[in-house]
DSSP file (Angstrom, degrees, kcal/mol; ACC not computed):
  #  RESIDUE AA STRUCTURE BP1 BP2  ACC     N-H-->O    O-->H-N    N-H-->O    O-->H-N    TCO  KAPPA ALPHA  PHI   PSI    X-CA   Y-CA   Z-CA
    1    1 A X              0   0    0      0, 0.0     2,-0.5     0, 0.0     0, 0.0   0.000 360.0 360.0 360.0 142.3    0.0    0.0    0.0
    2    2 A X        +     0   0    0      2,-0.0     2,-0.3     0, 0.0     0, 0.0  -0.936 360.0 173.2-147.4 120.5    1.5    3.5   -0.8
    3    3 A X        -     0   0    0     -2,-0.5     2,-0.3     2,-0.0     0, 0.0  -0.629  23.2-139.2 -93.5 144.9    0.7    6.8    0.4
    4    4 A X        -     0   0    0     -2,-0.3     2,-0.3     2,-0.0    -2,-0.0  -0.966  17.2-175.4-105.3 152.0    2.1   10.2    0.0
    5    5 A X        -     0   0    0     -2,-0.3     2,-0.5     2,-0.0    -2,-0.0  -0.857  23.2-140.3-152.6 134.7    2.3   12.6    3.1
    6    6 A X        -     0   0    0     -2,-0.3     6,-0.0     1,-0.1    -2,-0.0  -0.507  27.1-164.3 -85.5 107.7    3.5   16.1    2.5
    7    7 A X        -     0   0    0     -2,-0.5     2,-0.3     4,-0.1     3,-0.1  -0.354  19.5-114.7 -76.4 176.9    5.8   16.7    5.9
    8    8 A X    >>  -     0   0    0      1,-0.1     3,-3.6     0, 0.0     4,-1.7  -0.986  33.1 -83.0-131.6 179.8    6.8   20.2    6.7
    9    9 A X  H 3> S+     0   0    0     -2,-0.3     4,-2.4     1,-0.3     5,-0.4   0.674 124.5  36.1 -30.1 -52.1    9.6   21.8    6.8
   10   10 A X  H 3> S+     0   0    0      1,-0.2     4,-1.6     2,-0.2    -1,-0.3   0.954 113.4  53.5 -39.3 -59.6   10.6   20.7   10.1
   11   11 A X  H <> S+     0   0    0     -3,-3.6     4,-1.6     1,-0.2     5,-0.3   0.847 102.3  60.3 -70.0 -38.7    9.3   17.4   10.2
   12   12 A X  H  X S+     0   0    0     -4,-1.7     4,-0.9     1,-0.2     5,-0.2   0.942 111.2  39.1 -62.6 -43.6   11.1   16.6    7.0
   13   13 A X  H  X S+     0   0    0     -4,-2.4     4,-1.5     2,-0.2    -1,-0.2   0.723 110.3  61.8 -78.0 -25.6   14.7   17.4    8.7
   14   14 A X  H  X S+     0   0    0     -4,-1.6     4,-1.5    -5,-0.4    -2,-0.2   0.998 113.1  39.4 -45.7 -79.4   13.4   15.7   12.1
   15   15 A X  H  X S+     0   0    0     -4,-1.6     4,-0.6     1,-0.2    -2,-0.2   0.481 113.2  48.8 -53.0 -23.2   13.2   12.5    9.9
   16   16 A X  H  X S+     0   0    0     -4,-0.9     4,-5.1    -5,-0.3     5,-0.3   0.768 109.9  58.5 -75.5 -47.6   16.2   12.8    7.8
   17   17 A X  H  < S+     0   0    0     -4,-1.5    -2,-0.2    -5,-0.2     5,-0.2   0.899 105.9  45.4 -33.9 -77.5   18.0   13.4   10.9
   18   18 A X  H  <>S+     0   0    0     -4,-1.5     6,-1.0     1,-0.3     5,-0.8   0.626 113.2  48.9  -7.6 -63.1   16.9   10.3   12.4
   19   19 A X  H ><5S+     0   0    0     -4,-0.6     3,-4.7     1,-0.3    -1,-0.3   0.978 110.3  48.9 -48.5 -70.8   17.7    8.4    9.5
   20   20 A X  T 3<5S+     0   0    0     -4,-5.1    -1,-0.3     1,-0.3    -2,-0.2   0.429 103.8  65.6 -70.8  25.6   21.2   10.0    9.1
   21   21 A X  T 3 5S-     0   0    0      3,-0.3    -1,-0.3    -5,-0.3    -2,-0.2   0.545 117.0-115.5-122.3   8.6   21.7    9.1   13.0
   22   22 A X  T < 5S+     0   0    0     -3,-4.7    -3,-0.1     2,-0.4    -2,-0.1  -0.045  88.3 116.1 120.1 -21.1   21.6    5.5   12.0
   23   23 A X  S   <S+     0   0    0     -5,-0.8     2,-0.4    -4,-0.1    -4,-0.2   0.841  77.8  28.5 -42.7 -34.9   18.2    5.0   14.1
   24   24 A X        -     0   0    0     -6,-1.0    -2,-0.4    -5,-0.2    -3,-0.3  -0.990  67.2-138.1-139.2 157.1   15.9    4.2   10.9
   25   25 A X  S    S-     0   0    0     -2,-0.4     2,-0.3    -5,-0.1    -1,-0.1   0.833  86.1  -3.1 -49.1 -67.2   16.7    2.8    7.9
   26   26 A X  S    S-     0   0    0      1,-0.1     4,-0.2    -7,-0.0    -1,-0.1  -0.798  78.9 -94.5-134.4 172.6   14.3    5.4    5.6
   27   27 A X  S  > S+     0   0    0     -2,-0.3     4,-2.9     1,-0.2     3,-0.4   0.636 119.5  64.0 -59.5 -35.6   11.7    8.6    6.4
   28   28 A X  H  > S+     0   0    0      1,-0.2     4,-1.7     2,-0.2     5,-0.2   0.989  93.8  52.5 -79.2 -34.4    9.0    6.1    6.3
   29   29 A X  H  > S+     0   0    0      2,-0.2     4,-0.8     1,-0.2    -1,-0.2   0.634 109.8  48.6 -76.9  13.9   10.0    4.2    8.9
   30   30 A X  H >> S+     0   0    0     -3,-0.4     4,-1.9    -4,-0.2     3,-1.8   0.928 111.6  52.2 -77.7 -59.4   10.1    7.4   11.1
   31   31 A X  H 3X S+     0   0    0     -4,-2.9     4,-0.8     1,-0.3    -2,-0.2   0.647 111.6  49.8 -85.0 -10.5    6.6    8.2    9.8
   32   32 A X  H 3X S+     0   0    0     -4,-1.7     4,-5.1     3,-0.2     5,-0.4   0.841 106.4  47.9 -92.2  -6.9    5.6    4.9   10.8
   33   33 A X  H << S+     0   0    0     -3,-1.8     4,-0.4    -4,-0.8    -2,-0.2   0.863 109.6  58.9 -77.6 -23.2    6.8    4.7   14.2
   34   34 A X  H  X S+     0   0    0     -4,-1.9     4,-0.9     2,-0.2    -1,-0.2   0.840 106.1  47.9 -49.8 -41.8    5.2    8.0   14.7
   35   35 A X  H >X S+     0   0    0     -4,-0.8     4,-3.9    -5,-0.3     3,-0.8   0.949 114.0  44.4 -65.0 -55.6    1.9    6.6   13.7
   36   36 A X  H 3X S+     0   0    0     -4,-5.1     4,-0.7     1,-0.3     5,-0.3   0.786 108.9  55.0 -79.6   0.1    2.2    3.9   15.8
   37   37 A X  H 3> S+     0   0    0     -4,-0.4     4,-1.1    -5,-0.4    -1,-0.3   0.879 112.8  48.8 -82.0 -37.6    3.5    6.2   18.5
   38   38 A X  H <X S+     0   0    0     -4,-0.9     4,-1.0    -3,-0.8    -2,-0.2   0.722 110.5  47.3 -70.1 -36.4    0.1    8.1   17.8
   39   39 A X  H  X S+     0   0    0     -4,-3.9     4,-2.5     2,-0.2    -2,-0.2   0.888 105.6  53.5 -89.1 -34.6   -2.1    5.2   17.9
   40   40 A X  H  X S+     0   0    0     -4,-0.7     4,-1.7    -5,-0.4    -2,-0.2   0.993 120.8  43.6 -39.2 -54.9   -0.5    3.6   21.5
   41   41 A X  H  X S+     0   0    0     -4,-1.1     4,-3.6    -5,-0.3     5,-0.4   1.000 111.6  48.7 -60.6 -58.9   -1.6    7.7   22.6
   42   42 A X  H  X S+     0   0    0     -4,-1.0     4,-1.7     2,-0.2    -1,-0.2   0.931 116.2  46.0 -67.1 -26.0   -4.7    7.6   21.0
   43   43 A X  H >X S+     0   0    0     -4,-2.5     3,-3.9     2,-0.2     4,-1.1   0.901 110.8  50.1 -45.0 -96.3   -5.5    3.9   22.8
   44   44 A X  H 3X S+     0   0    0     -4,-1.7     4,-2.2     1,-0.4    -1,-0.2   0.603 105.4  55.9-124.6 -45.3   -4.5    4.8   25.8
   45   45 A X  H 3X S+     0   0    0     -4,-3.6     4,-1.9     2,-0.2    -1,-0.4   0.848 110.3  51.8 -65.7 -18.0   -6.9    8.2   25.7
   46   46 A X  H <X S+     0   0    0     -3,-3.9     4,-1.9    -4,-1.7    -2,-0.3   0.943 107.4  48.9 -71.6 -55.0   -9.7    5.9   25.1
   47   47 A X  H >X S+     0   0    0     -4,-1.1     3,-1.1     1,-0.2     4,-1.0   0.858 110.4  49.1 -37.4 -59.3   -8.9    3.9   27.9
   48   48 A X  H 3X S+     0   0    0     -4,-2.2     4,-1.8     2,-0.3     5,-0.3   0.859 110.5  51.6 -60.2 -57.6   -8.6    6.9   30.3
   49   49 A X  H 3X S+     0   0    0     -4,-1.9     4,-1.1     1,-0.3    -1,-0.3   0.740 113.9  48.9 -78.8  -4.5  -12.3    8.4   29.0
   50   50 A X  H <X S+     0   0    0     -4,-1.9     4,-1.6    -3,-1.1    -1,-0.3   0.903 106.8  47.1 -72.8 -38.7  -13.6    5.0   29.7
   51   51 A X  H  X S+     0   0    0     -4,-1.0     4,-1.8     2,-0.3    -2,-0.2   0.745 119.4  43.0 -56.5 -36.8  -12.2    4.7   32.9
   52   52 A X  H  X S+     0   0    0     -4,-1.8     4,-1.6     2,-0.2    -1,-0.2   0.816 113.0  55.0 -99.3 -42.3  -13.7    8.5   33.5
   53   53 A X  H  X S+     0   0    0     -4,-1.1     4,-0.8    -5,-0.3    -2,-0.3   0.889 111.3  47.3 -81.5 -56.1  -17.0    7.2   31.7
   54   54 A X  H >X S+     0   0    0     -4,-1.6     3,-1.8     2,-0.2     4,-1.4   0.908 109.8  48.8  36.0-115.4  -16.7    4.7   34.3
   55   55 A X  H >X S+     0   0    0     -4,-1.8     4,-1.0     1,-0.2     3,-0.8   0.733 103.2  59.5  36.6-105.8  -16.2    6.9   37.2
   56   56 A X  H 3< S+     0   0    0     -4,-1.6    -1,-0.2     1,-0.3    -2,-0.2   0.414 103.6  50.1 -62.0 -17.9  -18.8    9.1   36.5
   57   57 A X  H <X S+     0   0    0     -3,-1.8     4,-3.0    -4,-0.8    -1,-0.3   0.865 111.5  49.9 -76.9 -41.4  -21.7    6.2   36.7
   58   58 A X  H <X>S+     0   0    0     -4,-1.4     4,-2.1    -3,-0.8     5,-0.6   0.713 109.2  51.4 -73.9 -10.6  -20.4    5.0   39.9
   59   59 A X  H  <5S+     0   0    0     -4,-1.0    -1,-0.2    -5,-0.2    -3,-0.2   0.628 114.0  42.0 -95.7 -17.7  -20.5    8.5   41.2
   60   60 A X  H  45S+     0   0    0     -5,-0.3    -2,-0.2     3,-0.1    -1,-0.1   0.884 119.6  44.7 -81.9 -44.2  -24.2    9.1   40.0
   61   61 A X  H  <5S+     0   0    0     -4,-3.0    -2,-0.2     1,-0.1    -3,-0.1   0.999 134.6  20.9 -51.9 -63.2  -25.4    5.3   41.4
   62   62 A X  T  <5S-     0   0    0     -4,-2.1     2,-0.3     1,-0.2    -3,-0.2   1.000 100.2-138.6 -70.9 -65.2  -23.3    6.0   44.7
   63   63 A X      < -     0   0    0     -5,-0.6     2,-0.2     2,-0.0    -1,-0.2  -0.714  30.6 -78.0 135.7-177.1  -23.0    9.7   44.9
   64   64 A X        -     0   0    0     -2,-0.3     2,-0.3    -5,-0.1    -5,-0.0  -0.743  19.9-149.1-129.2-174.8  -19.5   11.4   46.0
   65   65 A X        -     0   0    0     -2,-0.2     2,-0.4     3,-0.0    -2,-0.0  -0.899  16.9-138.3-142.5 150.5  -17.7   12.1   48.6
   66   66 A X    >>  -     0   0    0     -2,-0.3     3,-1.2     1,-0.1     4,-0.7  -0.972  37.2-103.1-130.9 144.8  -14.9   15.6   49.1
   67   67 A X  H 3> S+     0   0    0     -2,-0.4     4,-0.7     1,-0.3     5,-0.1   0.470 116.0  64.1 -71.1 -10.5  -12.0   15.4   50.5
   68   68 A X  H >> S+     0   0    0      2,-0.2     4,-4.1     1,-0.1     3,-1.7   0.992 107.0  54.8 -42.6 -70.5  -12.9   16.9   53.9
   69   69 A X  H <> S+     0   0    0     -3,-1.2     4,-1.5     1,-0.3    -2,-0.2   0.745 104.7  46.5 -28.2 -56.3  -15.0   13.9   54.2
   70   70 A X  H 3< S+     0   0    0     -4,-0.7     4,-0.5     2,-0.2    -1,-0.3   0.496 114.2  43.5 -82.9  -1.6  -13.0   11.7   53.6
   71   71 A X  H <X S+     0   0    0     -3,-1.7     4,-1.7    -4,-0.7    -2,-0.2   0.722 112.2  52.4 -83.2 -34.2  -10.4   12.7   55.8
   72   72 A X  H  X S+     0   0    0     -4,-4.1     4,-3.3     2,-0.2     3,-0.2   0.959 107.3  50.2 -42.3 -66.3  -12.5   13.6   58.5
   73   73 A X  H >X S+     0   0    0     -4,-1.5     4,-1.2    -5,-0.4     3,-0.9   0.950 113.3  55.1 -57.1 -77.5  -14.2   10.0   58.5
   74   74 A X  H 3> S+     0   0    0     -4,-0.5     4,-2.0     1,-0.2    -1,-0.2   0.750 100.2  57.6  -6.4 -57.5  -10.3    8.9   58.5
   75   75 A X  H 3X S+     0   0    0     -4,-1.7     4,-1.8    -3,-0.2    -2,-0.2   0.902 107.9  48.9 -50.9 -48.3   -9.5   10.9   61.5
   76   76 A X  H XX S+     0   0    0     -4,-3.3     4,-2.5    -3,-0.9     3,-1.4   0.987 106.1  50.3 -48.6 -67.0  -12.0    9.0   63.2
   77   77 A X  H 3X S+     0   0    0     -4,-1.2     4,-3.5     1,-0.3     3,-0.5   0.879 117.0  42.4 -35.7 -51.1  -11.1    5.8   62.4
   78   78 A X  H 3X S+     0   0    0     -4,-2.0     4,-0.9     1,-0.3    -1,-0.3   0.840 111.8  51.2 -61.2 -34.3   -7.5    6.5   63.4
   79   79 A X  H <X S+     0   0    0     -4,-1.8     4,-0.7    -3,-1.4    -1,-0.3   0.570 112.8  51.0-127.0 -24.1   -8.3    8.3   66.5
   80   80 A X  H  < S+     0   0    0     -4,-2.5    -1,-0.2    -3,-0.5    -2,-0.2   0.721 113.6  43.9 -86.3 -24.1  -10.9    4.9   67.6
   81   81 A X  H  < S+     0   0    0     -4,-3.5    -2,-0.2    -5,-0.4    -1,-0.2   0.788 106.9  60.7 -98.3  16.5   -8.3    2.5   67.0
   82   82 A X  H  <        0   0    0     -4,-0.9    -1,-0.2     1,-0.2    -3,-0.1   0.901 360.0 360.0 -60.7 -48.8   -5.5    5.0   69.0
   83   83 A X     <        0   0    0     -4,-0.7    -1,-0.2    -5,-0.1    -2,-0.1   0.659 360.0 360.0 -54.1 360.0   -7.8    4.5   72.0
């Protein structure tokens, strides 16, 4: 399969660089470890807004809690089993 993609200036000397520092072979295989560098990121933000998708159900079913609260309730605990 063969694509074109226009870099710019920048990116084109990023990628030559690379190349000429012995790390890749050719420009495409920068531009594909970039892609796959892009998809790992873009994965990993899906995970996260599920996890927050997630979250946000247990916190409607249960309700929430701030962090007074839950330091407070803490204190207690500590402060019954001091006794």
């Amino acid at each position: 399969m063969g694509t074109n993609v226009s870099l710019t200036t920048e990116l084109e000397t990023f990628a030559r660089t690379c190349v000429a520092d012995g790390r890749y072979n050719n420009v495409s295989e920068v531009v594909r470890m970039g892609l796959r560098l892009l998809q790992e990121r873009e994965d990993r933000r899906h995970r996260f807004n599920a996890m927050l998708d997630t979250v946000r159900d247990e916190a409607k079913r249960e309700g929430v809690h701030t962090a007074k609260s839950v330091l407070d309730e803490m204190k207690t605990i500590i402060d019954k089993a001091a006794k």
